[in-house]
C-alpha positions as CSV (number, residue, x, y, z in Angstrom):
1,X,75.3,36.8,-71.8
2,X,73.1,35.3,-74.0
3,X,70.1,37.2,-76.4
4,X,67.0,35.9,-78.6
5,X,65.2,36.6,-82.0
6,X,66.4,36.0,-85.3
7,X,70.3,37.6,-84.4
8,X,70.6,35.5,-80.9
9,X,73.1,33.6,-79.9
10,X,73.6,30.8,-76.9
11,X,76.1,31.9,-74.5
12,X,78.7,34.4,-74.5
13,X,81.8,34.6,-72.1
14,X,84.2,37.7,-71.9
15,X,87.5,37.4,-70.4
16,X,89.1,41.4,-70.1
17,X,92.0,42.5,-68.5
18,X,93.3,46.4,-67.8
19,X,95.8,48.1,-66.7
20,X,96.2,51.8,-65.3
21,X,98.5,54.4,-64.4
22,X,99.0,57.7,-63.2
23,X,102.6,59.6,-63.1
24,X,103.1,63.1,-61.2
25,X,104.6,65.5,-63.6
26,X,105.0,68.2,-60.9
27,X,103.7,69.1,-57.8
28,X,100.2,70.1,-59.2
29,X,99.9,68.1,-62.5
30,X,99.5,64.2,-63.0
31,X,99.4,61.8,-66.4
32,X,97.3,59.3,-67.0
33,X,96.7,56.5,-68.8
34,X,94.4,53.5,-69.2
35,X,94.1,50.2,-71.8
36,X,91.4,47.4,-71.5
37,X,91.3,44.5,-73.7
38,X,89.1,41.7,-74.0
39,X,88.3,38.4,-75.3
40,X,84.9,36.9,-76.1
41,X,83.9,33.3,-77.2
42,X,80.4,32.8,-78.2
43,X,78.1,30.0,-78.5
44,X,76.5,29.8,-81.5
45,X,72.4,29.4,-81.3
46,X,70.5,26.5,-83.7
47,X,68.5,28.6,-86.0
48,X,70.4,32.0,-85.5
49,X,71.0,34.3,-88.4
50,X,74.6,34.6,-87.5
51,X,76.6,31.3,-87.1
52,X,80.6,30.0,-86.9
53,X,81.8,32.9,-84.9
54,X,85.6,33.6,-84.3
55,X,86.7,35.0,-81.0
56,X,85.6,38.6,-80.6
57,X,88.4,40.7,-79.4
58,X,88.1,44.0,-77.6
59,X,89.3,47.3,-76.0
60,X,89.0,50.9,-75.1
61,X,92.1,53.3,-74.1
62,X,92.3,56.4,-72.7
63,X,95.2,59.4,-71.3
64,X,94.8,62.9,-70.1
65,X,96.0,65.3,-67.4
66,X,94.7,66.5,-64.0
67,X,95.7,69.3,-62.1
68,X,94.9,69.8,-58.4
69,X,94.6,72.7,-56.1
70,X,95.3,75.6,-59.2
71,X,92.6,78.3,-58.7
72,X,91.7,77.0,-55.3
73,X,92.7,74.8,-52.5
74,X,91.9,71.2,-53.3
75,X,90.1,71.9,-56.6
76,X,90.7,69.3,-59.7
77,X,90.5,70.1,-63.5
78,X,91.5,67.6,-66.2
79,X,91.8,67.0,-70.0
80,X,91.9,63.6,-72.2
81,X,91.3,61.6,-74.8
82,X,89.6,58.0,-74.9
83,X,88.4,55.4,-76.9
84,X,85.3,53.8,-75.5
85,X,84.9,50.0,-75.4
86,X,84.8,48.9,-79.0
87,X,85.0,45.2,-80.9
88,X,88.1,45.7,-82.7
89,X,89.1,42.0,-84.5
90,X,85.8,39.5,-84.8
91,X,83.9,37.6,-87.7
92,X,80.7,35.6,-88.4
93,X,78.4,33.7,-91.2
94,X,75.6,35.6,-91.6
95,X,73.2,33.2,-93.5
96,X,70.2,34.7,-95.3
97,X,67.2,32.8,-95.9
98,X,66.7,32.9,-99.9
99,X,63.7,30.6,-100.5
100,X,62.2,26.7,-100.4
101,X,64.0,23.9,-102.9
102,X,60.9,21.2,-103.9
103,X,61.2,19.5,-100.6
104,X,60.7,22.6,-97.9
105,X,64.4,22.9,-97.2
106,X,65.5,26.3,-97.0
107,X,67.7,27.9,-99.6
108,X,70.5,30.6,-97.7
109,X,73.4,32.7,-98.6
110,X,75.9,32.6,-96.5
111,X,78.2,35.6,-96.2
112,X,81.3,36.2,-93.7
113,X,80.7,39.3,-92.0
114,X,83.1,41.6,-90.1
115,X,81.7,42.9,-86.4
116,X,84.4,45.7,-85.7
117,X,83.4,48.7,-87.2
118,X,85.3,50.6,-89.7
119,X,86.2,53.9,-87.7
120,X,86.4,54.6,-84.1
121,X,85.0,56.9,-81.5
122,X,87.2,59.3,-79.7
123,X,86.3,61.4,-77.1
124,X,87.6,64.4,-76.1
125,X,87.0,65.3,-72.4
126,X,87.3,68.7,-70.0
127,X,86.1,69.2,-66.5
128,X,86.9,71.2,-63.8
129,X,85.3,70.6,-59.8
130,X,86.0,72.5,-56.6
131,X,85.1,72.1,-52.9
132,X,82.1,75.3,-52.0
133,X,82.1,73.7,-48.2
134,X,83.7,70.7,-46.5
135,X,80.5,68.7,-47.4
136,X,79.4,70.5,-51.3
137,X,81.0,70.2,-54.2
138,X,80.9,72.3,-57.7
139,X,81.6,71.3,-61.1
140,X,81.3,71.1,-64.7
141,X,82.7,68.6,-67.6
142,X,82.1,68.7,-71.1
143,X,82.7,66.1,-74.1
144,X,83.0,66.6,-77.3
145,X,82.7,63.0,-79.2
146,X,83.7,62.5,-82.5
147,X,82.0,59.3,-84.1
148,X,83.3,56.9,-86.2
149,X,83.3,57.2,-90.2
150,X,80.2,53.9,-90.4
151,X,78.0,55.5,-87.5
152,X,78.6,59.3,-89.6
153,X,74.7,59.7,-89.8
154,X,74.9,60.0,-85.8
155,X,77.0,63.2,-86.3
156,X,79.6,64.2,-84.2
157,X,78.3,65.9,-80.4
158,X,79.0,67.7,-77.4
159,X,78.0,67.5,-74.1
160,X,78.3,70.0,-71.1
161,X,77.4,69.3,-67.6
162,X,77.0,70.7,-64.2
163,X,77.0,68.9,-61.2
164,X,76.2,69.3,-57.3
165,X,77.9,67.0,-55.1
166,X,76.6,66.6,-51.4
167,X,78.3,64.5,-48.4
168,X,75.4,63.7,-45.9
């Protein structure tokens, strides 16, 4: 990926990796769990505001529990908690135009910045689905997000949702 304006940079390449898994507790009930991490390198643009990147690391995570067939035959409810994909280990110069010297050339400040953020987002998820015909389903899902302590003027939210599945 690449970007433009006074924060762009040339190129960037992510590498990621994941890994799940699921693990029947009983008959009805299941556990899951899921990590991604990833690594990006970035080419630096001439004239950027940002400049000398280290490699940006990443990852999101999540685990929960499903259940299948508990109120009726071949329904599915669930509970977890995730992390969404966040940059968790990454620096740059930013470099900050401050004026001219006698001879046009720019006067900066340059400053190494962090780009993880302080806190982190955790979600905490419910949903429940269940078959009304061989070709319709039912269901509903709802999120409650907790955000991180440098995004707190966001505030924290929930989400509820119904949906109508149809097999044509």
């Amino acid at each position: 990926g690449a970007s433009s304006g006074a924060f762009s940079v040339s190129n960037a390449n992510t590498t990621a990796a994941g890994i799940t898994g699921k693990y029947k507790v009983f008959d009805k009930f299941s556990l899951f769990a899921s990590y991604t991490g990833g690594f990006t390198s970035v080419a630096e643009q001439k004239g950027s505001f940002l400049q000398s990147f280290s490699g940006l690391r990443s990852q999101s995570w999540g685990t929960g529990v499903i259940g299948s067939s508990l109120l009726r035959y071949n329904d599915r409810a669930g509970i977890a908690i995730s992390s969404p994909l966040r940059v968790s280990n990454g620096n740059a110069d930013l470099i900050v135009p401050q004026g001219l010297d006698g001879s046009r050339n720019t006067i900066s400040n340059k400053t190494r910045v962090s780009l993880a953020p302080e806190g982190s987002q955790l979600d905490f998820e419910a949903f429940y689905r269940m078959n009304l015909s061989r070709r319709t389903q039912l269901g509903t899902s709802m999120t409650y997000r907790r955000t991180a302590e440098d995004t707190s003027y966001i505030g924290d939210g929930l989400s509820v949702f119904t949906t109508v599945g149809m097999r044509f």
